[in-house]
DSSP file (Angstrom, degrees, kcal/mol; ACC not computed):
  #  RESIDUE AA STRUCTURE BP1 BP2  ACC     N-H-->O    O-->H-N    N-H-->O    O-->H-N    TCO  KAPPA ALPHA  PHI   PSI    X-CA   Y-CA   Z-CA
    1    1 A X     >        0   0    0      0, 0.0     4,-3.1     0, 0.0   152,-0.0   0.000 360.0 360.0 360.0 -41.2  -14.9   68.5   24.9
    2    2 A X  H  >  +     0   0    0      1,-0.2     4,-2.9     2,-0.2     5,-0.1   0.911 360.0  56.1 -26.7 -64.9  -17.4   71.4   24.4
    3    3 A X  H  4 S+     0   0    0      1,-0.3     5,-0.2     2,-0.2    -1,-0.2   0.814 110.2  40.1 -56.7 -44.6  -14.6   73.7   24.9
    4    4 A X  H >> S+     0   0    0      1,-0.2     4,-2.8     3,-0.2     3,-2.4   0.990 104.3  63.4 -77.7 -43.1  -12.4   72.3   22.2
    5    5 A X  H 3X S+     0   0    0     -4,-3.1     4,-0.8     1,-0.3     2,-0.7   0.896 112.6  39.9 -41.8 -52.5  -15.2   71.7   19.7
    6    6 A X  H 3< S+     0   0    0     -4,-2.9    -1,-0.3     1,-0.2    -2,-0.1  -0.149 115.2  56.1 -94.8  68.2  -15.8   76.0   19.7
    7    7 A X  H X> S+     0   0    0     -3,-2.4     4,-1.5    -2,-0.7     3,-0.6   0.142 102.0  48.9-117.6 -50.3  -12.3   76.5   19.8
    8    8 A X  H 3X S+     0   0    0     -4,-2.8     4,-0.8     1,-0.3    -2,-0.1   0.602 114.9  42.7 -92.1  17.0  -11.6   75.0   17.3
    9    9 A X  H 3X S+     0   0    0     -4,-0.8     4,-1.0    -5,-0.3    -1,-0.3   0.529 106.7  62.2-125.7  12.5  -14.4   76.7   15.1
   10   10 A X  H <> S+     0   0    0     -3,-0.6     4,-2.0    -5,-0.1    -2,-0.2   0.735 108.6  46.5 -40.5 -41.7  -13.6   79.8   16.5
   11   11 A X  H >X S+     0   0    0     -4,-1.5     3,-2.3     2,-0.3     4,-1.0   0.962 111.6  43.5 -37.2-112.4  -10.2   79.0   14.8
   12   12 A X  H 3X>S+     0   0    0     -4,-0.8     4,-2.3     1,-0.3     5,-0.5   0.759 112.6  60.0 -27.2 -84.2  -11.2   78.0   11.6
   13   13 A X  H 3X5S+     0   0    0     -4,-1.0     4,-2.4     2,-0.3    -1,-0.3   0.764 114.6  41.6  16.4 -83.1  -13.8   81.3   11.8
   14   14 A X  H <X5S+     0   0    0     -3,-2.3     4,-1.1    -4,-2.0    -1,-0.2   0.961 110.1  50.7 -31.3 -95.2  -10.9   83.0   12.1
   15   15 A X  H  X5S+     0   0    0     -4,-1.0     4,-2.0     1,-0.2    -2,-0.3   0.651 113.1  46.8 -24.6 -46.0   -8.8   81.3    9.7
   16   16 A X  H  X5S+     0   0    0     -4,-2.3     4,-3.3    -5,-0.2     5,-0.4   0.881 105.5  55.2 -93.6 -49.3  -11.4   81.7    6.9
   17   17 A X  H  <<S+     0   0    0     -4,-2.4     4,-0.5    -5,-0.5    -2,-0.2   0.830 108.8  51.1 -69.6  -3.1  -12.3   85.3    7.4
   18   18 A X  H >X S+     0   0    0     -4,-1.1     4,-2.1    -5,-0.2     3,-1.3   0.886 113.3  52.9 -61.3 -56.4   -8.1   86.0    7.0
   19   19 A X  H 3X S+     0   0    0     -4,-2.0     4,-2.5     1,-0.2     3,-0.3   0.887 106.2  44.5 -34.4 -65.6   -8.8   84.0    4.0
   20   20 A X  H 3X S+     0   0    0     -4,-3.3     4,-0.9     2,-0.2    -1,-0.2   0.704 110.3  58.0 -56.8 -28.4  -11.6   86.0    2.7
   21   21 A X  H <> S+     0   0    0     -3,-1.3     4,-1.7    -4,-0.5    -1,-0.2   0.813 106.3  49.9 -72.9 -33.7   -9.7   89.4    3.4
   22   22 A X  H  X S+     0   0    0     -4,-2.1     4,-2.4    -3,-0.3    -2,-0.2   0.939 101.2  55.7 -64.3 -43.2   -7.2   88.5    1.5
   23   23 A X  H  X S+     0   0    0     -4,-2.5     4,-1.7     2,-0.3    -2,-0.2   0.735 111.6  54.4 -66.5 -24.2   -9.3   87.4   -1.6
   24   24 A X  H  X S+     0   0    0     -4,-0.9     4,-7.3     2,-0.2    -1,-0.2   0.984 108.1  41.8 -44.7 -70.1  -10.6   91.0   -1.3
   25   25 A X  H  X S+     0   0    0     -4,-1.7     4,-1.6     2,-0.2     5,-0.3   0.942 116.1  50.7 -62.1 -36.9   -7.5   92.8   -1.4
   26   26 A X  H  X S+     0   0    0     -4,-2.4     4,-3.7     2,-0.2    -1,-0.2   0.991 116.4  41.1 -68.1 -64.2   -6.4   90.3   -4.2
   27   27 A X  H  X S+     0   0    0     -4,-1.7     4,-2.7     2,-0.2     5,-0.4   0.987 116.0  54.5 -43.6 -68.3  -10.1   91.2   -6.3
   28   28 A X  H >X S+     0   0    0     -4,-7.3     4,-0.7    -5,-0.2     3,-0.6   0.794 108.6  52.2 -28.8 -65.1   -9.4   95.2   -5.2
   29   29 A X  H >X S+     0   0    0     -4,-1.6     4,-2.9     1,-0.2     3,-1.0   0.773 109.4  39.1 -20.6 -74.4   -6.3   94.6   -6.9
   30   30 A X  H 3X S+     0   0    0     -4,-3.7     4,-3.8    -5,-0.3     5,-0.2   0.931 110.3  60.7 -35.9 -53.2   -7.2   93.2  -10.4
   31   31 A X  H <X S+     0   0    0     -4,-2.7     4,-0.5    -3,-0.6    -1,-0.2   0.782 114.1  40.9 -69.4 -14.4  -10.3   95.8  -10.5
   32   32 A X  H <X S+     0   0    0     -3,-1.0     4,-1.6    -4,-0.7    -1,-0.3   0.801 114.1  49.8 -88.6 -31.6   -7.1   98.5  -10.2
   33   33 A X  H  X S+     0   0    0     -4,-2.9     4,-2.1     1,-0.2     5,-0.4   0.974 112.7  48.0 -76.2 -42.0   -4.9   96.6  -12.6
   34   34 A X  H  X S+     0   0    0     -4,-3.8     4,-1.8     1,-0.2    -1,-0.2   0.805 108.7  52.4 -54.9 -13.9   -7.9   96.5  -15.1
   35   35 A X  H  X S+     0   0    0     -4,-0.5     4,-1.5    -5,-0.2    -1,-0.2   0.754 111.1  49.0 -90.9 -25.2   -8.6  100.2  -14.7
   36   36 A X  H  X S+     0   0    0     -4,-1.6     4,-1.1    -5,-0.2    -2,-0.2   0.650 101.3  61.3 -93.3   2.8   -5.0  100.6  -15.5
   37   37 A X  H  X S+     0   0    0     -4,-2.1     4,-2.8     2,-0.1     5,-0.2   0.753 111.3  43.4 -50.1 -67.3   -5.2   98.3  -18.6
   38   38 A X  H >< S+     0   0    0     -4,-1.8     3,-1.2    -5,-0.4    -2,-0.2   0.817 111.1  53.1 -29.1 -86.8   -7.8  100.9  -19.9
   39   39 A X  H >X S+     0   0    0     -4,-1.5     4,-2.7     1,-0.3     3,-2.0   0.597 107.7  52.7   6.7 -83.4   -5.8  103.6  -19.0
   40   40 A X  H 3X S+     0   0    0     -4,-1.1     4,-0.8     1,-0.3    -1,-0.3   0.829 103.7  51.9 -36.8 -55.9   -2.9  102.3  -20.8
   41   41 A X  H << S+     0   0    0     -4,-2.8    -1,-0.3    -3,-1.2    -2,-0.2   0.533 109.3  48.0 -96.7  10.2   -4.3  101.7  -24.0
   42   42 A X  H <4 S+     0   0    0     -3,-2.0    -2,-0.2    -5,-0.2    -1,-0.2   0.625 125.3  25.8 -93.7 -12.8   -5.7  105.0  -24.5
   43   43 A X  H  < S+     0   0    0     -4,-2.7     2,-0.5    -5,-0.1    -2,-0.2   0.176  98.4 105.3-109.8  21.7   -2.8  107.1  -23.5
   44   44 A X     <  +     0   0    0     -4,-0.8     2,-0.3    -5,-0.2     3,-0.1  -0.830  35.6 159.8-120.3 132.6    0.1  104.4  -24.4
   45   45 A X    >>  -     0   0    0     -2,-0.5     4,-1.0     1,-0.0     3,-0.6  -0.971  54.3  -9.0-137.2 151.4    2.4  105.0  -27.9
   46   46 A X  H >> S-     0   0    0     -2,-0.3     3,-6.4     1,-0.2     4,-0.6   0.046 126.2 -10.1  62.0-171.1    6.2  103.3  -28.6
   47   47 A X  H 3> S+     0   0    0      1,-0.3     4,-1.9     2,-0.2     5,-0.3   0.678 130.1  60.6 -25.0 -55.9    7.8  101.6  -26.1
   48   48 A X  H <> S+     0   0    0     -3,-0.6     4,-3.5     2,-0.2     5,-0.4   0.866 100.3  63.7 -38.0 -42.1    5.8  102.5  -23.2
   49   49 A X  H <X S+     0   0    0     -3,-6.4     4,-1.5    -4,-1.0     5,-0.3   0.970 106.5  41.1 -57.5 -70.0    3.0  100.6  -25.3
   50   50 A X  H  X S+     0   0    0     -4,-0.6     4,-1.2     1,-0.2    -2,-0.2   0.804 118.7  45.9 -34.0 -59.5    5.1   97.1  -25.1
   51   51 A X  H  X>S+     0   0    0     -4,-1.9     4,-1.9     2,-0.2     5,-0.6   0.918 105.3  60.2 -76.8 -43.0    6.1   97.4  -21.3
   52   52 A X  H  X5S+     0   0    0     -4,-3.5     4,-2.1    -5,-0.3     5,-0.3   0.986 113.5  35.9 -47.2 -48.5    2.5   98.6  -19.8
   53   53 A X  H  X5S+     0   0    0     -4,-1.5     4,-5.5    -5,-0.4     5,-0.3   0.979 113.6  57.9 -64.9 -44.9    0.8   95.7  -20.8
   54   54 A X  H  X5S+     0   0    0     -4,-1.2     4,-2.2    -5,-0.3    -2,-0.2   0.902 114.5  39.2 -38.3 -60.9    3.8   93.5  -20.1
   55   55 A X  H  X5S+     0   0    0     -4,-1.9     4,-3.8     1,-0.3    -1,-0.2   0.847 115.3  50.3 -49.6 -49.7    3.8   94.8  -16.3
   56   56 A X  H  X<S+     0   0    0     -4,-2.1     4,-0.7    -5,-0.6     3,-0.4   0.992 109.7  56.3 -58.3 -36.9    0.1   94.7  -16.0
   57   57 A X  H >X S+     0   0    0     -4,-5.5     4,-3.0     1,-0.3     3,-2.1   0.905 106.6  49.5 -57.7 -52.8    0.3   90.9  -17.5
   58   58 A X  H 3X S+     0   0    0     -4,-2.2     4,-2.5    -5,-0.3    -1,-0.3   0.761 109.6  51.0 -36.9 -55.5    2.4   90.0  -15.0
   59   59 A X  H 3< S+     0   0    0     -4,-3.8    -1,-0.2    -3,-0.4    -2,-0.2   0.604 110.6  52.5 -43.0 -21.2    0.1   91.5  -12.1
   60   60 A X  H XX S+     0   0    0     -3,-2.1     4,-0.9    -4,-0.7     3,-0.7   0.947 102.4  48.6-102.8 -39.3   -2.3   90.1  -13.1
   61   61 A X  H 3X S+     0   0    0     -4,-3.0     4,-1.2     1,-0.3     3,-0.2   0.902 112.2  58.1 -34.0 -72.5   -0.9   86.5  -13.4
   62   62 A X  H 3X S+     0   0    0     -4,-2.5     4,-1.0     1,-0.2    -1,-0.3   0.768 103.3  50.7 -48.4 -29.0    0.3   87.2   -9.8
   63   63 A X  H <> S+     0   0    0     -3,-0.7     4,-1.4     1,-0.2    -1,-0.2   0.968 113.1  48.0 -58.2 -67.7   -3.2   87.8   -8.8
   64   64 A X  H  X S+     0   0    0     -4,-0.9     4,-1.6     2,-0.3     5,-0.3   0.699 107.7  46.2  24.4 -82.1   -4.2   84.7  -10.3
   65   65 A X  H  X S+     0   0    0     -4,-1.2     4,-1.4    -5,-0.2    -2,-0.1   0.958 119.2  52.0 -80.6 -82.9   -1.7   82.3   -9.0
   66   66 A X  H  X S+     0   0    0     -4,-1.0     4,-1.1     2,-0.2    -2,-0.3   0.608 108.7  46.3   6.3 -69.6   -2.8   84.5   -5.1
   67   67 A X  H  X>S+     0   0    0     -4,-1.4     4,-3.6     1,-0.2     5,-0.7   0.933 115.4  49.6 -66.9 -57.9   -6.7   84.1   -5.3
   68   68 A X  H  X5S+     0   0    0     -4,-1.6     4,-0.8     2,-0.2    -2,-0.2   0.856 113.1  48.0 -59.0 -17.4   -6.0   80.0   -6.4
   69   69 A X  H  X5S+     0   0    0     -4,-1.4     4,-1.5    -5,-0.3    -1,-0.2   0.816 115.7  38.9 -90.5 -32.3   -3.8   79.9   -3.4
   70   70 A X  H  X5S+     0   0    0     -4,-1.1     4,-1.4    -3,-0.3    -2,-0.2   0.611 116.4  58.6 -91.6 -21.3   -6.5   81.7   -0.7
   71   71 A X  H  X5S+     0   0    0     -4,-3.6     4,-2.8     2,-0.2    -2,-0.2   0.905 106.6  45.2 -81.2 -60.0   -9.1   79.5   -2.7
   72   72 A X  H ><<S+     0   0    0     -4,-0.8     3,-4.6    -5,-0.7    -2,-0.2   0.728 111.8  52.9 -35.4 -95.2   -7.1   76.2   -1.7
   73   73 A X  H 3X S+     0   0    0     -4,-1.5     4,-3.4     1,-0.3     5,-0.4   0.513 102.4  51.9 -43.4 -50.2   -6.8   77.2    1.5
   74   74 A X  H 3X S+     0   0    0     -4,-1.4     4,-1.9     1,-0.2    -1,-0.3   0.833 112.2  56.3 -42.7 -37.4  -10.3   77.8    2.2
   75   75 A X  H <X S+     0   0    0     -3,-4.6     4,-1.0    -4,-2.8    -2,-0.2   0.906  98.9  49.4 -27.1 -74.1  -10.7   74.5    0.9
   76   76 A X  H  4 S+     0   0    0     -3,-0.2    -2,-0.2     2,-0.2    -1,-0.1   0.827 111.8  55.4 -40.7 -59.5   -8.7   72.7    2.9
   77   77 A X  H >< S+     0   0    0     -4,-3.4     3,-1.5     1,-0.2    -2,-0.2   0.919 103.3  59.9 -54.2 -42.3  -10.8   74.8    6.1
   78   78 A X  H 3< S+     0   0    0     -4,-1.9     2,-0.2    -5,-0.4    -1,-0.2   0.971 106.4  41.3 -56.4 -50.8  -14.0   73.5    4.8
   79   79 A X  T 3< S+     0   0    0     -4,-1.0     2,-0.3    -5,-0.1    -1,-0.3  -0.135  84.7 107.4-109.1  55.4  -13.3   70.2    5.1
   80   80 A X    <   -     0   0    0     -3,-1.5     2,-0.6    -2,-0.2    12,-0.1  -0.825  64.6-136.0 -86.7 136.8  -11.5   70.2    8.6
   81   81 A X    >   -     0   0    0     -2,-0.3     3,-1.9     1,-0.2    -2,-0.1  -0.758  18.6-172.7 -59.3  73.1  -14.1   68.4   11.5
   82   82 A X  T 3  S+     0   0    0     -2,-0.6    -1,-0.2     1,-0.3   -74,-0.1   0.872  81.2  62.8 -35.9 -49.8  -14.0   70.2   14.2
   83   83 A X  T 3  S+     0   0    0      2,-0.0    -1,-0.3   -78,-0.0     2,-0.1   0.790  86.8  93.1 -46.1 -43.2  -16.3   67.1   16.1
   84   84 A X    <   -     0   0    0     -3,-1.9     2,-0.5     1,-0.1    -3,-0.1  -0.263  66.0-157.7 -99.7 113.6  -13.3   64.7   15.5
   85   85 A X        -     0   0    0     -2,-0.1     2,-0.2     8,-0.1    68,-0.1  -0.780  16.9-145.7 -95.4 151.4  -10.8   64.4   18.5
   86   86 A X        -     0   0    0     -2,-0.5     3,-0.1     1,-0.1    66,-0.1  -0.530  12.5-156.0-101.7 149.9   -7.3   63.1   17.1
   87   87 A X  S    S+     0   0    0     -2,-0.2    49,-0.4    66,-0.1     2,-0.3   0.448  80.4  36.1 -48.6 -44.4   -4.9   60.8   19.2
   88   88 A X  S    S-     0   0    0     47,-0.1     2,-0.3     1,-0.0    47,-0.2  -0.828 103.3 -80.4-134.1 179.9   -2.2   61.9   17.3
   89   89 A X  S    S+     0   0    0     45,-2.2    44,-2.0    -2,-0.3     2,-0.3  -0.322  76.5 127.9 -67.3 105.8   -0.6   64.8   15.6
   90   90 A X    >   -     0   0    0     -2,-0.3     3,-0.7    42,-0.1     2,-0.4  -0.939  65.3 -54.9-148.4-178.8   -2.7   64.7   12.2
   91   91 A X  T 3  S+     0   0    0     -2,-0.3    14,-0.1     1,-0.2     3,-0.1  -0.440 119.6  30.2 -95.0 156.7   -4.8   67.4   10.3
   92   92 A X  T 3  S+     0   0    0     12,-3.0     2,-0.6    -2,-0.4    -1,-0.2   0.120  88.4 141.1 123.4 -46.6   -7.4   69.3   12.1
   93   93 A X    <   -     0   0    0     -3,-0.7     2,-1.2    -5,-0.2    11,-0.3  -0.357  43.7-159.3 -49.2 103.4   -5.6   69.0   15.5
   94   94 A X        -     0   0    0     -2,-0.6    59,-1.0     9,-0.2     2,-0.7  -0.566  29.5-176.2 -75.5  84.9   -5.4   71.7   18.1
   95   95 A X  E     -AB 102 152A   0     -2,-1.2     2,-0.8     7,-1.1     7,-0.7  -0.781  13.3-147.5 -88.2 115.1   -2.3   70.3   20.1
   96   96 A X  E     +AB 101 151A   0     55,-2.2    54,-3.0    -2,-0.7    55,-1.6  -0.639  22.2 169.4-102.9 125.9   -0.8   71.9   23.4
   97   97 A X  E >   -AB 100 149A   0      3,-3.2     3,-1.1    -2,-0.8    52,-0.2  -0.715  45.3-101.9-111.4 166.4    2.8   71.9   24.3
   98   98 A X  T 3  S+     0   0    0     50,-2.5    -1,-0.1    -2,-0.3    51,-0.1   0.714 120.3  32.6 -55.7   0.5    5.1   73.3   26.7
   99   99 A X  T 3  S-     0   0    0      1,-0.3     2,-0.3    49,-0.1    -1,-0.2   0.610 125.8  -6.6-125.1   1.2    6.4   75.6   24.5
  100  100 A X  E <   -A   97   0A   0     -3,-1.1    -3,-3.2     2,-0.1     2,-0.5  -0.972  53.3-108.5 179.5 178.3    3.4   76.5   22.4
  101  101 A X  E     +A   96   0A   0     -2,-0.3    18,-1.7    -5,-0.2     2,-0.3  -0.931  43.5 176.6-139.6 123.2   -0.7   76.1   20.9
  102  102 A X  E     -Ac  95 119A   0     -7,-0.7    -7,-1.1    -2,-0.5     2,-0.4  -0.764  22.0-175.0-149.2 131.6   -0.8   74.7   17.5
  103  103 A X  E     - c   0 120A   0     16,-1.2    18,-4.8    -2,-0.3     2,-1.0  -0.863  21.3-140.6-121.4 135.5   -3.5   73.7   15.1
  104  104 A X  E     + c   0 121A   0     -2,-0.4   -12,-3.0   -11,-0.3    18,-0.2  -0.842  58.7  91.2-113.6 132.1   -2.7   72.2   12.0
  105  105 A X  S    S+     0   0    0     16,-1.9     2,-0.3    -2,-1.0    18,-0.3  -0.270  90.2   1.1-162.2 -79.1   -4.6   73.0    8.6
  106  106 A X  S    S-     0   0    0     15,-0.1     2,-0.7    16,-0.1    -1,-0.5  -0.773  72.2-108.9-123.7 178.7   -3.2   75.5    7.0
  107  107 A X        +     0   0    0     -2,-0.3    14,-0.2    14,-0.2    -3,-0.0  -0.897  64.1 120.3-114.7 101.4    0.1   77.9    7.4
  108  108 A X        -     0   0    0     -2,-0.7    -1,-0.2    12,-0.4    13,-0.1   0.163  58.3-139.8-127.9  13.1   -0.8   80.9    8.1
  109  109 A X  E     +D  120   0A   0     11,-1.9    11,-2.4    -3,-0.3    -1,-0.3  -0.349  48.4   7.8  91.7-173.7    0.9   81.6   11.4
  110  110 A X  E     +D  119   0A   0      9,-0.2     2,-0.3     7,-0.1     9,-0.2  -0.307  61.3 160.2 -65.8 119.3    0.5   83.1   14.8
  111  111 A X  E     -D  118   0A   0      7,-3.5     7,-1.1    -2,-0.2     2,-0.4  -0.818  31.1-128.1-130.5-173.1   -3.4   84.5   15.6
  112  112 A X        +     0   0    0     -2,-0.3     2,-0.5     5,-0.2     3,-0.4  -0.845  25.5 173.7-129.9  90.2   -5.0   85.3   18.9
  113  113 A X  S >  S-     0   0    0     -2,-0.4     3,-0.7     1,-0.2  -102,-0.1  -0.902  74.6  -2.1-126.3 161.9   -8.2   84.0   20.1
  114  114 A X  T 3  S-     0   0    0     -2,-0.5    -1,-0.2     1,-0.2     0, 0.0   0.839 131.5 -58.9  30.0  51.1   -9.7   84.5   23.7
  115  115 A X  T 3  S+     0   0    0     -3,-0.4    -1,-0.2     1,-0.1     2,-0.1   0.539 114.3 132.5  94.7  -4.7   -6.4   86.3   24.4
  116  116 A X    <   -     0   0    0     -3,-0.7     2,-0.3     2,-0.0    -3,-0.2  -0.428  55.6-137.1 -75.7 148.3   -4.7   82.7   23.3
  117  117 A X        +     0   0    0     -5,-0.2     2,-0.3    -2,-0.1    -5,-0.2  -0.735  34.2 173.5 -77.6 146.8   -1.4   82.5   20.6
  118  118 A X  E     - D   0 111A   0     -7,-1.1    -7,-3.5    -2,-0.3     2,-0.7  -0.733  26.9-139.5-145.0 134.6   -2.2   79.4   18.3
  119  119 A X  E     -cD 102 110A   0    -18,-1.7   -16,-1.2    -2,-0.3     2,-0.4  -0.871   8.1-157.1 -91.4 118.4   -0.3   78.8   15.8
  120  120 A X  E     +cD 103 109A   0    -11,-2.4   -11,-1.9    -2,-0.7   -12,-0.4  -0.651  33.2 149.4 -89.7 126.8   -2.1   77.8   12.5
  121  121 A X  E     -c  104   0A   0    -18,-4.8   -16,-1.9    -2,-0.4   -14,-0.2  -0.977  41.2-121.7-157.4 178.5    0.7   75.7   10.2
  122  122 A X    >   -     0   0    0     -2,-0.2     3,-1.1   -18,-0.2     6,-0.6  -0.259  30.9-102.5-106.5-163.1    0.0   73.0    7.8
  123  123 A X  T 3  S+     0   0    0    -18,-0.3    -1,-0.1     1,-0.2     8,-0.1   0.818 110.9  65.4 -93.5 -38.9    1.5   69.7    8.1
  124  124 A X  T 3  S+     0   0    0      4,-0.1     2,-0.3     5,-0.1    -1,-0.2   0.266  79.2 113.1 -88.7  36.0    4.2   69.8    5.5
  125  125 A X  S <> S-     0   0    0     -3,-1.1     4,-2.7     1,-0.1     3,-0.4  -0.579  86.4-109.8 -85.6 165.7    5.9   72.5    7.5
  126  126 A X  T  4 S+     0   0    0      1,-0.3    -3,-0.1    -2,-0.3    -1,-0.1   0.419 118.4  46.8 -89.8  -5.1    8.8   71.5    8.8
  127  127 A X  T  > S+     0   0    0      2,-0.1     4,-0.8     3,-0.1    -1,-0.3   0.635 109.0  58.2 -99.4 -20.8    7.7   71.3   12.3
  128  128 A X  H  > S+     0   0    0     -6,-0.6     4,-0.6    -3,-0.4    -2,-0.2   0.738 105.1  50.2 -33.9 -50.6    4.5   69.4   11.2
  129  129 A X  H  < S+     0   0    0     -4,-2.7     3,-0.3     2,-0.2    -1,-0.2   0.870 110.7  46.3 -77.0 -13.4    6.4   66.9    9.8
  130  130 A X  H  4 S+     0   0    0      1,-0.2    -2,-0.2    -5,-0.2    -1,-0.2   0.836 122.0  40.4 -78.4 -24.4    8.6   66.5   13.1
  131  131 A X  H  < S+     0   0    0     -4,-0.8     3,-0.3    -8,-0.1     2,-0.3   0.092  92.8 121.9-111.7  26.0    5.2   66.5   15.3
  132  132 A X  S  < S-     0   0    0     -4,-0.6   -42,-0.1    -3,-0.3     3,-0.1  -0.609  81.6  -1.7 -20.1 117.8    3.2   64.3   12.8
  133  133 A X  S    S+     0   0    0    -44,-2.0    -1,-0.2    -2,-0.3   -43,-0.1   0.536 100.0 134.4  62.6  -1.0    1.8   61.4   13.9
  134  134 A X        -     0   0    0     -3,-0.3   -45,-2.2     1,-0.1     2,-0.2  -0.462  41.1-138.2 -82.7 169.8    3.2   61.8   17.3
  135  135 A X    >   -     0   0    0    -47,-0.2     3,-0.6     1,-0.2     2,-0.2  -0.347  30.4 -61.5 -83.0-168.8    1.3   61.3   20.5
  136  136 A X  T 3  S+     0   0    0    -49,-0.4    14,-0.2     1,-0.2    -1,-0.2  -0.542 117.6  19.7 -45.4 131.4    0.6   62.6   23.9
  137  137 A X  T 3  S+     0   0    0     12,-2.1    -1,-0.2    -2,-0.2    13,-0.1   0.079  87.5 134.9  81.6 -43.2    3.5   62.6   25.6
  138  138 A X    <   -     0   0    0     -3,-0.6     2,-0.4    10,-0.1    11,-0.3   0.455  43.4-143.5 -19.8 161.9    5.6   62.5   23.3
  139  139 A X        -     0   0    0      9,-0.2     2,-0.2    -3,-0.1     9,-0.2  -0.746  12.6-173.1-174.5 115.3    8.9   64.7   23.0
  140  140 A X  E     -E  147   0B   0      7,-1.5     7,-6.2    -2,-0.4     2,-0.4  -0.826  20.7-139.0-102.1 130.9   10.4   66.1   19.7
  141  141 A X  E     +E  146   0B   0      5,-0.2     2,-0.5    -2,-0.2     5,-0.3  -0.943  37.9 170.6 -75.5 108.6   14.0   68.0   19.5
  142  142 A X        -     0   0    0      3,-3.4     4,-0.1    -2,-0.4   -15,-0.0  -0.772  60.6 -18.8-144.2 110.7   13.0   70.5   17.2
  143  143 A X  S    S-     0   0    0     -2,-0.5     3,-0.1     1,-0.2    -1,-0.0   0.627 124.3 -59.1  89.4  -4.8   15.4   73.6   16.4
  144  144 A X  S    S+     0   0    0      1,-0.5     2,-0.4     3,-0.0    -1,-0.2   0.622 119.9 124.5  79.4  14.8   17.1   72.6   19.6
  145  145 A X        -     0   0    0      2,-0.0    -3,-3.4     0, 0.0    -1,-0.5  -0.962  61.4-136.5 -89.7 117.1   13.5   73.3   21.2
  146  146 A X  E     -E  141   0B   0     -2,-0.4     2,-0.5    -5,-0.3    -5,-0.2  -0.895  22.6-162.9 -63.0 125.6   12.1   70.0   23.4
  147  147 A X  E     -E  140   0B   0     -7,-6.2    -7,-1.5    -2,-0.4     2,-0.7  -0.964   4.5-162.4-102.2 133.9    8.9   70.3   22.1
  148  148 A X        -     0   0    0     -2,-0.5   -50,-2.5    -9,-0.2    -9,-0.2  -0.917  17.5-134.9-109.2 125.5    6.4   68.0   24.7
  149  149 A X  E     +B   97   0A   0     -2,-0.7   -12,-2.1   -11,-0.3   -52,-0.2  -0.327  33.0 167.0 -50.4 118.2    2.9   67.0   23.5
  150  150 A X  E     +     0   0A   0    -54,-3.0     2,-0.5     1,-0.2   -53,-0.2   0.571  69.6   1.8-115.2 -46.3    0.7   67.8   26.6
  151  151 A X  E     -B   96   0A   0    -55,-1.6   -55,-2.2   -16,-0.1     2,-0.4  -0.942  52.6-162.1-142.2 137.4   -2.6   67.4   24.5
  152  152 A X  E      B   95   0A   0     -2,-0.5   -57,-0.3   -57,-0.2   -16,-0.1  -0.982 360.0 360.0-125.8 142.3   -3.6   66.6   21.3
  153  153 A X              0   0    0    -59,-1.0   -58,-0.1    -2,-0.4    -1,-0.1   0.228 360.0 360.0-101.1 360.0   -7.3   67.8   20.3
């Protein structure tokens, strides 16, 4: 039980410092679209003037809409319980199958810890909802995969 509890805040660990790298590169990003805002409106006449800002506006919204999306997620990680072991397929659960390591919280995909694959995905993925609520034991067709629940954590 030890085991799972720091695995599965090695995980999260994990998970949140992806998080955080991205919310870098998203903040680098801005501080470059703002330096190219300046830019732009000292050296920008005619047409060019109308489409530089346009482009930037747009970057910047995408940052935007990016940083609120790595800000959810970190969310979500805060308030996972590592202490809590699940019965079933719920979130928060580090479940092993024959074919595969998955913890559901958020979807970010395949990582590696102690040498391990886990797959982080959230619950309203489409293999979350097939393994959802399931138990131990258990045995999902999924993708033309039998997936069988060997532990759920």
């Amino acid at each position: 039980m030890i085991l799972t509890l720091l695995l599965k805040e090695q995980i999260i660990l994990h998970l949140q410092q992806l998080i955080q790298n991205k919310i870098e590169a998203i903040q680098s990003n801005q501080n470059s679209i703002n330096e190219s805002r300046l830019n732009e409106t000292k050296s920008s006449a005619g047409d060019k003037y109308e489409t530089g800002p346009a482009m930037l506006q747009q970057e910047e919204d995408k940052n935007k809409m990016q940083l609120q999306n790595a800000l959810d997620l970190n969310e979500v990680l805060s308030k996972l319980n590592t202490e809590k072991i699940h019965d079933k397929v719920d979130l928060g659960s580090l479940v092993v199958s024959n074919l595969a390591t998955y913890f559901f919280s958020i979807g970010l995909g395949k990582i590696e810890i102690n040498n391990a694959a886990i797959y982080c995905i959230s619950l309203q993925s489409p293999i979350g909802i097939a393994l959802q609520n399931k138990k131990v034991g258990d045995k999902v067709i999924f993708q033309n995969n039998e997936i069988v629940l060997k532990e759920i954590l």
